[in-house]
N, C-alpha and C positions, 0 to 999 in steps of 0.2 A: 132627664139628662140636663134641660135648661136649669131646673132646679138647683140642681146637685151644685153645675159649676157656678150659679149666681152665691150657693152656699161658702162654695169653698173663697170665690170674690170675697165674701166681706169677712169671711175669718181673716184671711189676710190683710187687709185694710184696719180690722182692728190690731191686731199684731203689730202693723208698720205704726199705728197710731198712738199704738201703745211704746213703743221706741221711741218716740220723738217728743212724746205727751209731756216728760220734765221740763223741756222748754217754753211750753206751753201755760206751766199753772205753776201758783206759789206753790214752797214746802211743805204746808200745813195741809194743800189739796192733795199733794203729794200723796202725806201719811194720810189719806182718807181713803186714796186708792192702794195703796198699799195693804190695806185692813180688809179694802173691797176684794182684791184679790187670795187673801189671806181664807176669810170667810167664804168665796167662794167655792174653792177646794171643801172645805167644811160640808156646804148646803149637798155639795155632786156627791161627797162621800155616802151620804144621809140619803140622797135620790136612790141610791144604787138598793134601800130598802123599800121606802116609801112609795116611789113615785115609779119605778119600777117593778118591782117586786109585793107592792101592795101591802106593806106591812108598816104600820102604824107606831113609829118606836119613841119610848118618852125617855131613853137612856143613851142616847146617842153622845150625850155629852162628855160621859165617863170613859170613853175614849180617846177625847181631845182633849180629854184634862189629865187623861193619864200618859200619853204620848207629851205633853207640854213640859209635865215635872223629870218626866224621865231624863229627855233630855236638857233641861236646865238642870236636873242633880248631875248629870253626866257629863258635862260640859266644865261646871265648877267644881266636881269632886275629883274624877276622874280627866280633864282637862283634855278631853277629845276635841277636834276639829267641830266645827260649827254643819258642816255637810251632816257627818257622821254622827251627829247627836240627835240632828233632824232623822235621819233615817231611823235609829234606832228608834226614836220615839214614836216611829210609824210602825216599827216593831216590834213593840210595848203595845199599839194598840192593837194589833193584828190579833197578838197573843190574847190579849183580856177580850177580844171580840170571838176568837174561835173558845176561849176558856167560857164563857158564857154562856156564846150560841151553842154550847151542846143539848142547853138546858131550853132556851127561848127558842129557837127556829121549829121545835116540837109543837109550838101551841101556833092558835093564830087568834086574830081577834080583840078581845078585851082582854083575855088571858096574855097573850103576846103583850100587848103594850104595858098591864100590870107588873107583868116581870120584869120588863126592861127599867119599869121605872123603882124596881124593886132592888135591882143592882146597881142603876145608878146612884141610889141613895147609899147603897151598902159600900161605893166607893166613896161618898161625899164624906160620909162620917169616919171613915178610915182615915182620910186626908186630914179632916178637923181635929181626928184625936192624935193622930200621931205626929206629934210637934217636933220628934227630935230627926222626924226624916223628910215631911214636908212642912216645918213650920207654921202646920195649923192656922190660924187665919190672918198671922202676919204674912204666911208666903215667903218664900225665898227670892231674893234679889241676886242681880251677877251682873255681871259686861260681857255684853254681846264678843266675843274673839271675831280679831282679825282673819279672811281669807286667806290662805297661802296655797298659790296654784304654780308648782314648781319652785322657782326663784323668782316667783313674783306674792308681795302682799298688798293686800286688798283691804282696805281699810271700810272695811262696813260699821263704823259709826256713822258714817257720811251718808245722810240721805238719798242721794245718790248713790252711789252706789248699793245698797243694801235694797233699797228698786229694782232695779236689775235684775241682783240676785234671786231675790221673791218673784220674780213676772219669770224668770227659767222654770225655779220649783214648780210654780202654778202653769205654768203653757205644759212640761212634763207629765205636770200630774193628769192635766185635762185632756192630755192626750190619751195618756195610758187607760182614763175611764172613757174616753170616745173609741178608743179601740177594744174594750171591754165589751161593750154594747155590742159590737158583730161579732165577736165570737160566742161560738155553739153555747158558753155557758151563759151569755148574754143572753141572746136568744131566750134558753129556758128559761130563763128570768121572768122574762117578760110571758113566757107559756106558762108559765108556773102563777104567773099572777089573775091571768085569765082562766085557767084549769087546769090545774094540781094534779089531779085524779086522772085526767087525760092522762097529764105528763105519765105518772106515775104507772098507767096502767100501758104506756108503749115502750115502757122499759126505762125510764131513769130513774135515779134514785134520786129523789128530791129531798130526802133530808141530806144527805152530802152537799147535796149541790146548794143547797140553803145555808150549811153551814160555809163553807167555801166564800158565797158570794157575803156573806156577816163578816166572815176576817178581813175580806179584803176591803169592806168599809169602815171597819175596824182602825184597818192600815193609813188609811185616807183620810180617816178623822186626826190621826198620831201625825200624821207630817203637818196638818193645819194647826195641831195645838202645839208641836214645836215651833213652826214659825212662829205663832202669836205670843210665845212665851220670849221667843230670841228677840222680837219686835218689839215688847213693851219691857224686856228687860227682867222680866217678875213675873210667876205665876201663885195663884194663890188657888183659894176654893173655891172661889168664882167661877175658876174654871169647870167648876165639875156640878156647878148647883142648876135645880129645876129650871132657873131664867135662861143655862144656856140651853140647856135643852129643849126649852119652847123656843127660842131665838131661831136655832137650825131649823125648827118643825113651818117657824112662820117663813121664813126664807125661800124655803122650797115651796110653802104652798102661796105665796104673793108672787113667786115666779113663774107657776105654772111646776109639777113633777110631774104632769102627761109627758115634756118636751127635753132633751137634754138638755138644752141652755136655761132652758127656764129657770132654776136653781142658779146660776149665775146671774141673771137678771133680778134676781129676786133678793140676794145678799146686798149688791149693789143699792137695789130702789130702799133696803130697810136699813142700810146704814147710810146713805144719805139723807133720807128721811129722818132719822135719831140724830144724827146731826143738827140739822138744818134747826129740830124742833126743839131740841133741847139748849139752842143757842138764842129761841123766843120767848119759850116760855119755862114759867116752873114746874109744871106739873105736865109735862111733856107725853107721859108716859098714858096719861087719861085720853088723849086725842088720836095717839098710836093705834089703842086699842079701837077705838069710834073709827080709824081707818080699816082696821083688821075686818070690822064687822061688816062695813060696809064694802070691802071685797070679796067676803063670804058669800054675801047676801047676793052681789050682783055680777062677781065674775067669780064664780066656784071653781073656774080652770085655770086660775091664777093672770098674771100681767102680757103672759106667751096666750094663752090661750085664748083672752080678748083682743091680743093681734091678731089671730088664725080666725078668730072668727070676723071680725072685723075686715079681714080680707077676704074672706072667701065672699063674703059679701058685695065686696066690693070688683070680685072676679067675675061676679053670677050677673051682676047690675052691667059690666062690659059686653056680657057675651051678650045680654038681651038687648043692650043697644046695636053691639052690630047684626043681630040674627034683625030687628025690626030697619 
């Protein structure tokens, strides 16, 4: 119970922290947090397989890159509202994540991750070839639209403001996946990832429930690649190639996918990290990786999980001082 409420203490402190955090830091830290949160939705979407559910996926990308175009065509072709392009494009990926998973959530393994990454490719090259509807590897450019909530507009070219808007989506979204985790299909989730066969043999259908929880990270990836298209103005095939797809896989596993925050933690430490290093040096990308290996190597439960351990130790070292 102490737990719980010192839990719920610092959610709310970061929340309040995060309302005030503009005042706090230039623009440019701004758009870094803005990206940070952007991405984080992305990593939770991608946990809800991996880190959860135990499934290894190298096509998580083709989601968020298809949620991204969707609503950037739908926004500039169709000239829907900015909420509403977001959503659809979270249901764009729902669709291409249950049109999939009928096929992937069957295998598991080596098999599971070849396929994923077998349709990720089949949507990258779709995207590259078809120029007159995603503009192939120029991408398609637009202007973000203004909010209009009642008789009020909202002018999100403003840094400010468009903050805001994205820290709603993302507290929303983080919610809806923190309440995902206790319900019954959560739960299976996480039985299904420890014994399948159990599940299976005291009555659930685990391939439903496989596919089920695939759309709805589907879904989740669709609203992070709308925002990141609405946020940079432009989405191309970047969004949809092997780099983002390891990006998500490193995300979740630098943050820890045993823990739910972990994946938030982890989008956070790798895009400041890509920041900080690609503003040192040129070859940024070589020391990244000498990072990656050297968390492999010495904390395999990610940046959460060398907290947890690191405290419990520190819990064990307490009790033994006052027990002596």
């Amino acid at each position: 119970m102490h737990r719980s409420r010192f839990t719920w203490l610092q959610i709310v402190v970061v929340i309040l922290l995060l309302l005030v955090l503009p005042k706090l830091i230039s623009e440019y830290r701004l758009n870094l947090v803005i990206t940070m949160m952007i991405y984080s939705i992305f990593a939770l979407s991608y946990n809800m397989l991996f880190g959860q559910g135990g499934l290894l996926s190298f096509g998580h990308a083709a989601y968020f890159g298809f949620g991204a175009y969707t609503t950037v065509i739908l926004i500039k072709q169709l000239e829907v509202s900015l909420p509403l392009g977001i959503m659809l494009g979270g249901l764009a990926g729902a669709f291409l994540g249950c049109a999939f998973g009928v096929f992937v959530v069957r295998l598991r393994g080596v098999a599971f991750a070849l396929l994923t990454l077998a349709f990720n490719q089949l949507i990258y090259v779709t995207a590259e070839k078809w120029r007159s509807v995603t503009g192939g590897e120029d991408g398609i450019a637009f202007m973000r639209p203004n909010l209009f909530l009642g008789g009020w507009e909202i002018d999100l070219w403003a840094t400010l403001n468009w903050y805001y808007f994205v820290l709603i989506v993302t507290v929303f979204s983080i919610g809806c996946l923190w309440y995902l985790t206790l319900t019954p299909l959560g739960r299976l989730n996480l039985c299904m990832r420890e014994n399948e066969e159990r599940a299976r043999f005291i009555g659930y259908n685990t391939y439903a429930s496989r596919l089920l929880i695939y759309t709805l990270a589907g879904f989740f990836a669709g609203i992070a690649g709308g925002l990141a298209a609405s946020f940079q103005e432009f989405v191309t095939t970047t969004f949809i190639n092997l780099d983002k797809a390891t990006d998500v896989l490193m995300m979740t596993f630098i943050g820890g996918g045993g823990t739910f925050f972990g994946p938030v933690i982890g989008a956070c430490a790798l895009t400041l990290i890509n920041d900080l290093l690609s503003s040192w040096l040129e070859r940024w990308a070589i020391v990244q990786g000498g990072l990656f290996i050297l968390l492999v190597l010495y904390a395999p439960n990610g940046l959460s999980g060398l907290y947890m351990s690191i405290r419990e130790r520190w819990d064990a070292q307490k009790r033994g001082n006052t027990r002596s």
